[in-house]
C-alpha positions as CSV (number, residue, x, y, z in Angstrom):
1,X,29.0,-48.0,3.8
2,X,26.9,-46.9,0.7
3,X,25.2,-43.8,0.9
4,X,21.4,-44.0,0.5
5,X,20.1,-41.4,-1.9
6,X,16.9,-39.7,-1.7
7,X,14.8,-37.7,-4.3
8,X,14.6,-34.0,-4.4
9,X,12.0,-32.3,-3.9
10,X,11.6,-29.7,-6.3
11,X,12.7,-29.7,-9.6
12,X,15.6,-27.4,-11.0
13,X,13.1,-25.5,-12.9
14,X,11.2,-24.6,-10.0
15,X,14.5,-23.9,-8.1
16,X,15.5,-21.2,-10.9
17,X,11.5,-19.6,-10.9
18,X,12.2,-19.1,-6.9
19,X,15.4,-17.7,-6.8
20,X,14.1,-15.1,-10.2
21,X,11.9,-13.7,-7.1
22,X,14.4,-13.2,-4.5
23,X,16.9,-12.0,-7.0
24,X,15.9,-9.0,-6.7
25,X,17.2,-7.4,-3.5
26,X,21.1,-8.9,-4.8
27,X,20.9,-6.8,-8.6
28,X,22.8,-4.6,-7.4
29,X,25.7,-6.4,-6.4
30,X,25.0,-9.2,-9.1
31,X,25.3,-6.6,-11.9
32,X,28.6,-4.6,-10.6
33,X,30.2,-8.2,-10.1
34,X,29.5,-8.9,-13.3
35,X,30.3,-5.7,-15.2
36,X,33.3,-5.6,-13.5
37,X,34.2,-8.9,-14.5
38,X,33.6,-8.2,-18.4
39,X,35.5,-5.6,-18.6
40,X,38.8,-7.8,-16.8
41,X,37.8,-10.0,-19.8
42,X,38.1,-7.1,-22.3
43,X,41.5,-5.9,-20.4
44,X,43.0,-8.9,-20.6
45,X,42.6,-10.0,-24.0
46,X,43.9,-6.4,-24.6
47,X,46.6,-7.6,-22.9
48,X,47.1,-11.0,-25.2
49,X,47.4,-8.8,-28.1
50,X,49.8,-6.5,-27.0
51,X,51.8,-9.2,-25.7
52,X,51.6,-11.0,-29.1
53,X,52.4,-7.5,-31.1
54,X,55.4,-6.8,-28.4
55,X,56.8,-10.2,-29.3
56,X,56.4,-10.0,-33.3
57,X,58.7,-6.6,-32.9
58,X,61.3,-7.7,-30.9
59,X,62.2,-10.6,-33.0
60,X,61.9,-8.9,-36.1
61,X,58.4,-9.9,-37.5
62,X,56.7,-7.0,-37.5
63,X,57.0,-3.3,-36.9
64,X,56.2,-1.2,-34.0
65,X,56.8,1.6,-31.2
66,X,58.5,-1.6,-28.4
67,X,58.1,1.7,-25.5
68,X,54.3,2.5,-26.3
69,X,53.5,-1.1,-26.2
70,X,55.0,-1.5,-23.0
71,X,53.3,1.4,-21.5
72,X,49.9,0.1,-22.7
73,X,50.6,-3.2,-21.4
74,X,51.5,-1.6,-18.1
75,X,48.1,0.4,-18.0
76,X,45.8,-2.5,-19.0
77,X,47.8,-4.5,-16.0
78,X,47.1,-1.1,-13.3
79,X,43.5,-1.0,-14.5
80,X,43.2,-4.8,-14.2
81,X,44.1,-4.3,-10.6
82,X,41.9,-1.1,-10.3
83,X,38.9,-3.3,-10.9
84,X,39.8,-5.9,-8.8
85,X,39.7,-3.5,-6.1
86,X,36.4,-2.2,-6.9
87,X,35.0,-5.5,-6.9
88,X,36.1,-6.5,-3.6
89,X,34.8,-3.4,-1.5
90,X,31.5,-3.3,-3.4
91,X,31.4,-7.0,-2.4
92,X,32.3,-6.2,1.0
93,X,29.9,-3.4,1.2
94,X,26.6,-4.7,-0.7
95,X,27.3,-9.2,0.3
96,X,25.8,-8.5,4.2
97,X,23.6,-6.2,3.0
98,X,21.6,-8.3,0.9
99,X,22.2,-11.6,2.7
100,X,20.8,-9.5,6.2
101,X,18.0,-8.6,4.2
102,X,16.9,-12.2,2.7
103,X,16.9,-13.1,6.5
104,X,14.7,-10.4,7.3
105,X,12.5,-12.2,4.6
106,X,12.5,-15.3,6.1
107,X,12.4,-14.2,10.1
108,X,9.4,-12.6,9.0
109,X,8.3,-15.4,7.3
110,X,8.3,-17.4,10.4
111,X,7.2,-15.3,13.1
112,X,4.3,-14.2,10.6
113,X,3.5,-18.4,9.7
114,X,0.8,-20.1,11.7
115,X,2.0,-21.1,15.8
116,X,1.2,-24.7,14.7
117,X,3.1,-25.1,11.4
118,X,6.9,-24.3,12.3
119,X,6.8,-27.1,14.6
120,X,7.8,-29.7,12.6
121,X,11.3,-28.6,12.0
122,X,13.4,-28.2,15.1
123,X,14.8,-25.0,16.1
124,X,18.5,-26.0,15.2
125,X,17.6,-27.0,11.9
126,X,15.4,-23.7,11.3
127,X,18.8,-21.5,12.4
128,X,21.1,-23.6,10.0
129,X,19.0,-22.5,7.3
130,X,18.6,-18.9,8.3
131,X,22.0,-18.8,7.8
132,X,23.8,-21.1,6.1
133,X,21.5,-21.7,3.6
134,X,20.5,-17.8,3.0
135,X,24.6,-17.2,2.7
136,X,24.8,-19.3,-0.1
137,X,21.7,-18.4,-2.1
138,X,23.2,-15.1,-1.6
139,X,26.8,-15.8,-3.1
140,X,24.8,-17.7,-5.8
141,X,23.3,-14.9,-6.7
142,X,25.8,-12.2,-6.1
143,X,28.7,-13.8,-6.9
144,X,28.4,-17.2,-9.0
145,X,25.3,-16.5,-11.4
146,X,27.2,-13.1,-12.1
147,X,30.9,-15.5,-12.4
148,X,29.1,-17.7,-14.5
149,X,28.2,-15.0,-16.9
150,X,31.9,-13.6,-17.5
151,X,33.3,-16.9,-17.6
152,X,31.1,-17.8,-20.7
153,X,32.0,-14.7,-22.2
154,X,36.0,-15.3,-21.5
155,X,35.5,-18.2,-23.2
156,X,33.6,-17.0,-26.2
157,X,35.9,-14.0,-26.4
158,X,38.8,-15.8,-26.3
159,X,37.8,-18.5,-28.9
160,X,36.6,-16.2,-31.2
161,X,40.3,-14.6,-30.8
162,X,42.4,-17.9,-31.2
163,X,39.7,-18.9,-34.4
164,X,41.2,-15.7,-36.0
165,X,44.8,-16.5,-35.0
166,X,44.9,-20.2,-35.5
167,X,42.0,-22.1,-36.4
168,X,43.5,-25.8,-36.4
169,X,44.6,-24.7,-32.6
170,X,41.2,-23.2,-31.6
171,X,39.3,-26.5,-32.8
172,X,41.3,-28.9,-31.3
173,X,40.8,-27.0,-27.4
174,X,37.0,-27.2,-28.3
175,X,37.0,-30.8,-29.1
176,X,36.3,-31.5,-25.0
177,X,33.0,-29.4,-24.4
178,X,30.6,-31.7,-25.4
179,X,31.8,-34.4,-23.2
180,X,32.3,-31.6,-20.2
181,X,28.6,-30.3,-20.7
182,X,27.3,-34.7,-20.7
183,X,29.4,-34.9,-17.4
184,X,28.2,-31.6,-16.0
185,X,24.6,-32.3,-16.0
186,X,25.9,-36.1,-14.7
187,X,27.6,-34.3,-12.0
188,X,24.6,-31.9,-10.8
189,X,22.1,-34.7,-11.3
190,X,24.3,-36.9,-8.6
191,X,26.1,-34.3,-6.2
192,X,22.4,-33.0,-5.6
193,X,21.4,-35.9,-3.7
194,X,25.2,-35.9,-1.8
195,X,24.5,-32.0,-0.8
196,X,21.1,-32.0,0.2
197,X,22.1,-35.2,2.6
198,X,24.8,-33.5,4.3
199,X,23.0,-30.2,5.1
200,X,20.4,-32.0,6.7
201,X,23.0,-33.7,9.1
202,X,24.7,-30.1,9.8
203,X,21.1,-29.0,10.4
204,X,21.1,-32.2,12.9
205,X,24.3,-31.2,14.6
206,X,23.4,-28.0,15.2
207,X,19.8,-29.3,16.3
208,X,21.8,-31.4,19.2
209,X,24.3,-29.5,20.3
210,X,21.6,-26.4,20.5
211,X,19.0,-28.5,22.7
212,X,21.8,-30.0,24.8
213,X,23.2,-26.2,25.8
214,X,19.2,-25.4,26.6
215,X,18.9,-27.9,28.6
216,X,22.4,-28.8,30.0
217,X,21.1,-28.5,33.9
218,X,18.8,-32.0,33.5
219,X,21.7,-33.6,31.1
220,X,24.1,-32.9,34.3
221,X,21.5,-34.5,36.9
222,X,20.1,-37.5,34.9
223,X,24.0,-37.9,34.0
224,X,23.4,-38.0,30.5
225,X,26.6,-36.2,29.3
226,X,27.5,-39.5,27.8
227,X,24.9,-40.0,25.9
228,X,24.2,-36.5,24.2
229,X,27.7,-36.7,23.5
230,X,27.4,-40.2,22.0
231,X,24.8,-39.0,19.7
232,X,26.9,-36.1,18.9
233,X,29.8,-38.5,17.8
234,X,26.4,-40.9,16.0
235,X,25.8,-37.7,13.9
236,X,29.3,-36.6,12.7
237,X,30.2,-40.0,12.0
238,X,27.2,-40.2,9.8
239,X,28.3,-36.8,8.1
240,X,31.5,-38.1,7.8
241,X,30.4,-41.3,6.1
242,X,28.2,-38.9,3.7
243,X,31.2,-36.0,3.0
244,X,33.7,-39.2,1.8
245,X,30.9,-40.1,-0.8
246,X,30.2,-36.8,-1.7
247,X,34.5,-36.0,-2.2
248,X,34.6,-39.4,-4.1
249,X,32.5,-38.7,-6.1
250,X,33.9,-35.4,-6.8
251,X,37.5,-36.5,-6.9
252,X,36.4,-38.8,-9.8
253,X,34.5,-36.5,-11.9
254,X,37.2,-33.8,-11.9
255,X,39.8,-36.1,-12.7
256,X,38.4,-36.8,-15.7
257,X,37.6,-33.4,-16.8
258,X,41.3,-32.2,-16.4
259,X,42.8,-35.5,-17.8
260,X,40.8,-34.5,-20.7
261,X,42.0,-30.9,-20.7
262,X,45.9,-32.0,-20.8
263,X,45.5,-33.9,-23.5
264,X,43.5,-31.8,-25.5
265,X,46.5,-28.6,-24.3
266,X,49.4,-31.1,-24.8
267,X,47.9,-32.2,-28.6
268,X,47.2,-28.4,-29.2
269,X,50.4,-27.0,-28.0
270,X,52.2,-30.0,-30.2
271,X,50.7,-28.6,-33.3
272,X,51.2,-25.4,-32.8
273,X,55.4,-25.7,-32.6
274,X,55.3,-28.1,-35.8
275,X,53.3,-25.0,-37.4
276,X,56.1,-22.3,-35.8
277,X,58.7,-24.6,-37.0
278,X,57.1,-24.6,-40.7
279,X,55.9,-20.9,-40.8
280,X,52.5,-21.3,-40.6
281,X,53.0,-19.0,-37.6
282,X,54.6,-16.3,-36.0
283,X,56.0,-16.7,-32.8
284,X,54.0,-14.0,-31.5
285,X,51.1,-16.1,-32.0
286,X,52.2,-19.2,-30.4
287,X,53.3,-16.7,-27.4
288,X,49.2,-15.4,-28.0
289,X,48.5,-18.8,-28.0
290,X,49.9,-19.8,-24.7
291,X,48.3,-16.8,-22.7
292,X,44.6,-17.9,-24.8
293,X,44.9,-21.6,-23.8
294,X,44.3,-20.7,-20.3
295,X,41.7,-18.6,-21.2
296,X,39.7,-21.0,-23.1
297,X,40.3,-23.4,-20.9
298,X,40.3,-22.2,-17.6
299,X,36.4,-20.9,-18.5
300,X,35.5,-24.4,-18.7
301,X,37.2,-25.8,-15.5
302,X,35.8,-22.8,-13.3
303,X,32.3,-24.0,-14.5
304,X,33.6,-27.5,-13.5
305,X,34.7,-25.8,-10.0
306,X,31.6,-24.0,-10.3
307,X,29.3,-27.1,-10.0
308,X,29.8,-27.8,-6.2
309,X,28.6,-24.3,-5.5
310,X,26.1,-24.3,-7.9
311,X,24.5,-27.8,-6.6
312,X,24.9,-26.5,-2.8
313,X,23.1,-23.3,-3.8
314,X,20.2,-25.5,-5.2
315,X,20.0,-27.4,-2.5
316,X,19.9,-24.4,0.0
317,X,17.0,-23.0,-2.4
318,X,15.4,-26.2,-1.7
319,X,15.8,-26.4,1.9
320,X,14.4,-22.1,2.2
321,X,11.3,-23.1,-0.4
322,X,10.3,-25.9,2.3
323,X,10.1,-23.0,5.1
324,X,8.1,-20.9,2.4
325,X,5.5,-23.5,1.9
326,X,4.8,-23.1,6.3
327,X,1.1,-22.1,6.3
328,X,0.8,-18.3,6.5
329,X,-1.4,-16.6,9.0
330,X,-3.9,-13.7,6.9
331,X,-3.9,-11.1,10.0
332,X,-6.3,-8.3,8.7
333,X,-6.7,-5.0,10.7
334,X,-9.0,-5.0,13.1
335,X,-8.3,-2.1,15.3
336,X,-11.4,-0.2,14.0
337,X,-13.8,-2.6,14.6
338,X,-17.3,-1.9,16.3
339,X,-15.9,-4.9,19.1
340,X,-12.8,-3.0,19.7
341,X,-14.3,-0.2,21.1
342,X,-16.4,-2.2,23.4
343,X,-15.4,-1.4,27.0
344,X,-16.0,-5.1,28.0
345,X,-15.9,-8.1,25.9
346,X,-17.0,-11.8,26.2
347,X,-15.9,-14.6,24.5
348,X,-18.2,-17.7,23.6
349,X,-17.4,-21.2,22.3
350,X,-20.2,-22.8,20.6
351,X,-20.0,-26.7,20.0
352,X,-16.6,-26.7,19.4
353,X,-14.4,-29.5,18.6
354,X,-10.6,-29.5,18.4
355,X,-7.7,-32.2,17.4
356,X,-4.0,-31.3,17.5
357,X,-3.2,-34.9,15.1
358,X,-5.9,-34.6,11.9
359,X,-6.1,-31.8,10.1
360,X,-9.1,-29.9,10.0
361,X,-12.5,-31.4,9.0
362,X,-10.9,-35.2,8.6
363,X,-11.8,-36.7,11.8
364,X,-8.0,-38.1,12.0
365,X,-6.3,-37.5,15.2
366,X,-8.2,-37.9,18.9
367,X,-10.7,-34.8,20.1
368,X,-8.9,-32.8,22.4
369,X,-12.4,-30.9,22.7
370,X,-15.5,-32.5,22.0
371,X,-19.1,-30.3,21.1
372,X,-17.7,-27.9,23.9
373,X,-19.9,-24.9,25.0
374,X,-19.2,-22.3,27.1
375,X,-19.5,-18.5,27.6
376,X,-16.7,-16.1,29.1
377,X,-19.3,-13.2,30.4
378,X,-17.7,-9.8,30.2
379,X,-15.9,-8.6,32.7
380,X,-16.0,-12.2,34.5
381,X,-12.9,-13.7,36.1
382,X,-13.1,-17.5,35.4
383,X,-11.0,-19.9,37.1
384,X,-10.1,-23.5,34.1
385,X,-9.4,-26.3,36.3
386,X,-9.2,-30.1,35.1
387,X,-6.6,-32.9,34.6
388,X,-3.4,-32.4,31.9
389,X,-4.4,-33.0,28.6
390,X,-7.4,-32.2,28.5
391,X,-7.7,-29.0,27.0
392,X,-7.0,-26.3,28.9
393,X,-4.4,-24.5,27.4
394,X,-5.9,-25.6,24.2
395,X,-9.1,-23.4,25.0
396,X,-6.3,-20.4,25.4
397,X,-5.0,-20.8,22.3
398,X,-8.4,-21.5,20.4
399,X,-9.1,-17.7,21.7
400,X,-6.4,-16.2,20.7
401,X,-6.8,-17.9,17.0
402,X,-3.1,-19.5,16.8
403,X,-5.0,-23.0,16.3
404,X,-8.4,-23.1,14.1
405,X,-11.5,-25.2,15.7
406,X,-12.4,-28.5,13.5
407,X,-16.6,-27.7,13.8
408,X,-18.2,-24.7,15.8
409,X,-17.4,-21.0,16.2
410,X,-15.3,-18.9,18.7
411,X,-16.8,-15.8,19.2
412,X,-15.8,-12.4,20.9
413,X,-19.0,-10.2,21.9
414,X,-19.6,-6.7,23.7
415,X,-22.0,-5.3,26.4
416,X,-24.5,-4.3,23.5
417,X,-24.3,-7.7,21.7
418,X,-22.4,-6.7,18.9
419,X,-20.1,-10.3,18.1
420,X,-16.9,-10.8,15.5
421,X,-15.7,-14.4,15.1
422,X,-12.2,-14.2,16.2
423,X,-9.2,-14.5,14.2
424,X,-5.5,-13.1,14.4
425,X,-6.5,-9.6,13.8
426,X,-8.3,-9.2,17.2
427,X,-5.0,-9.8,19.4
428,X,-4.9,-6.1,20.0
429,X,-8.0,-6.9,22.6
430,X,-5.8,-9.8,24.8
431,X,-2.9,-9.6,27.0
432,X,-1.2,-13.2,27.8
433,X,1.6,-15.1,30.1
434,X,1.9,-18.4,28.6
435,X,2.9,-21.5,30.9
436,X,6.9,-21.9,31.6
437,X,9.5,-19.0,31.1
438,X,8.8,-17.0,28.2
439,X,11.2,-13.9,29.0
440,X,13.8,-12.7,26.5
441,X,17.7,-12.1,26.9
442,X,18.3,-8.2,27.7
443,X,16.7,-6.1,30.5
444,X,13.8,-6.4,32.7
445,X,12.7,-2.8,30.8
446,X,13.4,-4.5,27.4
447,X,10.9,-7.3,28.5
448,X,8.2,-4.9,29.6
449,X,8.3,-3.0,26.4
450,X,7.6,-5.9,24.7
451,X,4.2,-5.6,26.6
452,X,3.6,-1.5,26.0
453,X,6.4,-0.2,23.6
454,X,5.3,3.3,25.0
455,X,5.0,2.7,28.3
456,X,6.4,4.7,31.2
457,X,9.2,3.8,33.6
458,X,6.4,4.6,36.3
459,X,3.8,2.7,34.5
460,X,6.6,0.2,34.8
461,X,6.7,0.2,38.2
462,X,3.2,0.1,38.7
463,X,2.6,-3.0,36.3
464,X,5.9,-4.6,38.5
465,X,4.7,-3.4,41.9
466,X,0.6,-5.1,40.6
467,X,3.0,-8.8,39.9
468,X,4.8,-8.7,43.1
469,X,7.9,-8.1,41.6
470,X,9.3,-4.9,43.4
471,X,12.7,-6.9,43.6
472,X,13.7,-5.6,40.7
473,X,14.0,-2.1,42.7
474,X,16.1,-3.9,45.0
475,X,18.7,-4.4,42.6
476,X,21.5,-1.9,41.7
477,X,20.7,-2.0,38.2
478,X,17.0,-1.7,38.8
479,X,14.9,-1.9,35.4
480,X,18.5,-2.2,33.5
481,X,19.0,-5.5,35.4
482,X,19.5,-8.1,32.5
483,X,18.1,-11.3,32.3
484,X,19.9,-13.8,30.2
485,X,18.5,-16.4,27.5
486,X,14.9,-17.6,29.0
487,X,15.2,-15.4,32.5
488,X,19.0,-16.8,33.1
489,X,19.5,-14.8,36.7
490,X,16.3,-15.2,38.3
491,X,14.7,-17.5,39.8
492,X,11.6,-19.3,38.1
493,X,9.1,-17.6,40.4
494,X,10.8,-13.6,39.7
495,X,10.8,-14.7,35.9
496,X,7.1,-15.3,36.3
497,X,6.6,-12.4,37.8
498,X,8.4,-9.9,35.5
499,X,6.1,-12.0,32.8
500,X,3.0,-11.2,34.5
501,X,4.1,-7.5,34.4
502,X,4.7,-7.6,31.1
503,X,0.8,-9.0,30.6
504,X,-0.5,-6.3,33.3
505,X,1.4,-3.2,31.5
506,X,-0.6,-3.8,27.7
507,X,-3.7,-2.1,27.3
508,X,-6.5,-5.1,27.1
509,X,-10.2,-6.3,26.9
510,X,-9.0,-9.9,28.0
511,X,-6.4,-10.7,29.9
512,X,-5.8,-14.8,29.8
513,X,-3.1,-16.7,32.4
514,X,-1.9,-19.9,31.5
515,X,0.1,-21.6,34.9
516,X,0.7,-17.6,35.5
517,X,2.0,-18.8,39.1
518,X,2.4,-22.6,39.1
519,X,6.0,-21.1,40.4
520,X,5.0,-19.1,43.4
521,X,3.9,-19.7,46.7
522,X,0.5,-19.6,47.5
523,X,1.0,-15.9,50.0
524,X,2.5,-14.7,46.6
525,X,0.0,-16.2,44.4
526,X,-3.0,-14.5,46.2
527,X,-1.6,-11.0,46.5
528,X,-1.3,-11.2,42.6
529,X,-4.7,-12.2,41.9
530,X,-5.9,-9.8,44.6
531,X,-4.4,-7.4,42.7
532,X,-5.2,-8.5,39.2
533,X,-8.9,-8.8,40.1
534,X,-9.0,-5.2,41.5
535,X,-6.8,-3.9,38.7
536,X,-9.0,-5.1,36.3
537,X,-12.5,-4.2,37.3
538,X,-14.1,-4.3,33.8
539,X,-11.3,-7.0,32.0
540,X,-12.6,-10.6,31.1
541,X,-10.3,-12.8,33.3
542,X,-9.5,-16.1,32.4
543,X,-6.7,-18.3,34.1
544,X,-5.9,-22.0,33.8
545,X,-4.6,-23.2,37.2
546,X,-4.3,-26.5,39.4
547,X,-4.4,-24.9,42.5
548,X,-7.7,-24.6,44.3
549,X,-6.4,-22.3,46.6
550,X,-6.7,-19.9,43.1
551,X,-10.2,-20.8,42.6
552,X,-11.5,-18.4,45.6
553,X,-10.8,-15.4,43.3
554,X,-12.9,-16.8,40.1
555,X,-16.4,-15.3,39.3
556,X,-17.1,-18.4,37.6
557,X,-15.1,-22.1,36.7
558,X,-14.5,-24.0,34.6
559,X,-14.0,-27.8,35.5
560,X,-12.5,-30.4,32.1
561,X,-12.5,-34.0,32.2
């Protein structure tokens, strides 16, 4: 099957001005890597020379201390080695460092983007890149840029060496670089397309497998093993289909590059024994030749054996600059603002609509909120009721400025009237338990303090004891019991809980509940929002729900559709 090719994205000068930027943080290593591999350069054209000189005076042709040379020989061979040691521990010590620290970049990146831009590339794909493709912009720029650079030198070192020696021999071995720098740029301008199509289908793979272990339990009971495993076996066989084409390709290309090398060795080494054989040269410079043919040409296949990593490092660029161009969310400070240090705040939507599918201001996807008004009094405890889909979680997140309004303003306002559009920076004032298990791997404590970092283990208790979820005392472990990924060990209705502790225990003006206890029972339900609603005498309330039982508790509702 022929392998459709798409465009890239970006062009290679575009790929080089982005990785200038992030090269940074890598110098270090970059520079060592490649001081250290100039001066193995240096060493072993030292040694070429002393071999040549070693040579001349033991048949006869020149003169010379044959012990000393030795001995110099042996040190430039022990120093060699000494370097190659260096190299490999500074790699082993600075390589993790700086690739941990160009993830940093990027997790930051994410969790700092907009909530509604990251969405379209799935999770799986997101982690693939995180880590595959931040490994090998790192070793491009630690370890092939830097390789790149000594191997240009060996071979302009070298061939200034052999010109000296034997021109005829030196110009023959140089006949092949133009025709290796015309296949090069062939060879990056194809395998681009090859690379950047069989990333995407590792990202895929990973992508599957990923969202099959998450949600193994409803593969199991809608007996779906088959088919997750089918496309599984859909996937790899594409992958496979791509990697043949890609190896072909490659296959070809470097045959041709070292046919052309062996001839060009073979026609060089054939005129340099007719030139032994008639004096032209010494047989310490055909011996000086034989070491300097390798490095001359070896130079110019490593940049050949370069290419692969050099096209798979430009197309990981590519695949990072697309998670760069995510929206970014400005957050400024807001913690000093006159509405922070109101004791109660309000929030107000003024003719506001909202789409999810059109961006903002183009009228192109359907109104999930249409010229909606509506004010959240302070201190009021407002029950959202209507059918799914028609906007009630939407409303949560318009307050808490992860999505943007098309037309109207969302306002936060104090006691006193003092009102701040909101925006990102005014999170400090809410306290949230989104709908479905949001808990993270580790212990119940380690959940809580995401709530209060400072909080007290009897603070703890209190937030745990105000969520009806004392059963954490009942365990051995107590606050040290772990949850695993989303709440894995509790049940759906303790997870909810521990969440709503996590809400109760941060410091807020708002406090919003989004399905807070869809998974409880209706005793449970109301002792919570008994105990919210006297916990939080002066807190504006607000909780989506679809239970009317629920409703009693609200000040005020809110009824969609």
């Amino acid at each position: 099957m022929r392998l459709k090719i798409n465009r890239t994205k970006y062009s290679v000068r575009q790929i080089v001005s982005w990785l200038w930027r992030y090269h940074k943080g890598c110098r270090i290593q970059a520079l060592t890597n490649m001081t250290v591999g100039l001066l193995i350069v240096v060493i072993g054209l030292v040694c070429v020379e002393t071999v040549k000189r070693l040579t001349d005076v033991a048949v006869g042709s020149e003169d010379g201390d044959l012990w000393l040379l030795i001995v110099v020989l042996s040190s430039m061979y022990l120093l060699e080695l000494a370097l190659h040691v260096i190299q490999t521990w500074v790699g082993a010590l600075l390589g993790v460092k700086s690739q941990n620290r160009l993830q940093q970049k990027f997790f930051r990146r994410l969790l700092e983007g907009r909530w509604s831009g990251v969405e379209r590339f799935h999770s799986g794909d997101v982690l693939n890149r995180l880590f595959g493709d931040v490994k090998d912009i790192v070793g491009l720029m630690t370890d092939v840029l830097p390789f790149f650079v000594v191997i240009v030198f060996q071979f302009v070192l070298s061939f200034a060496y052999l010109l000296t020696l034997a021109p005829e021999l030196a110009i023959v071995l140089l006949v092949m670089c133009p025709a290796l720098l015309l296949l090069s740029r062939l060879y990056v301008f194809k395998m681009r397309r090859y690379v950047r199509k069989t990333k995407d289908s590792n990202s895929a793979l990973q992508s599957i497998i990923q969202e099959s272990i998450q949600h193994k339990m409803v593969i199991k009971i809608l007996q779906q093993v088959g088919n997750m495993v089918g496309r599984l076996e859909r996937r790899q066989s594409l992958l496979r289909r791509q990697v043949r084409g890609q190896a072909r390709f490659s296959i070809i290309a470097k045959t041709i590059v070292t046919i052309g090398f062996s001839g060009s060795y073979i026609i060089a080494m054939a005129l340099g024994v007719f030139q032994l054989r008639d004096g032209v040269i010494t047989v310490g410079v055909l011996v000086a030749f034989t070491q300097l043919i390798g490095r001359i040409q070896r130079p110019l296949l490593d940049m050949a054996r370069l290419l692969p990593s050099l096209v798979n490092s430009l197309t990981a660029a590519e695949r990072l600059m697309e998670l760069e161009e995510l929206p970014v969310e400005v957050v400024a400070d807001m913690s000093s603002s006159p509405i922070a240090r109101e004791k109660r705040v309000g929030i107000r939507f003024d003719h506001v609509d909202f789409d999810y599918d059109g961006k903002a201001g183009d009228g192109g996807g359907r109104l999930v909120l249409r010229d909606f008004s509506f004010d959240f009094e302070p201190g009021s405890f407002t029950a959202i009721l209507g059918p799914t889909g028609f906007g009630k979680t939407t409303i949560l997140r318009l307050i808490l400025a992860l999505v943007d309004p098309r037309k109207g303003d969302i306002s936060l306002y104090g006691d006193d009237g003092l009102t701040q559009i909101v925006n990102p920076g005014m999170r400090h004032l809410f306290s949230y338990v989104p709908q479905g298990n949001t808990l993270f791997s580790g212990t119940v404590k380690d959940n809580l303090l995401f709530g209060n970092a400072g909080a007290s283990e009897s603070e703890m208790r209190r937030a745990l004891e105000l969520a009806k979820a004392e059963f954490v005392f009942d365990r051995p472990e107590g606050l040290y019991t772990l949850c695993g990924e989303q709440g894995g060990g509790l049940s759906e209705g303790q997870a909810q809980r521990i969440a709503i502790a996590r809400a109760i225990i941060r410091p807020c003006r708002i406090l919003l509940l989004d399905e807070a206890t869809s998974a409880l029972d209706v005793q449970t339900e109301k002792e919570i929002l008994t105990n919210i609603k006297s916990h939080y005498t002066d807190t504006t309330v607000i909780f989506v729900t679809h239970r009317l039982s629920a409703v009693s508790f609200a000040t005020r509702e809110l009824v969609l559709g």
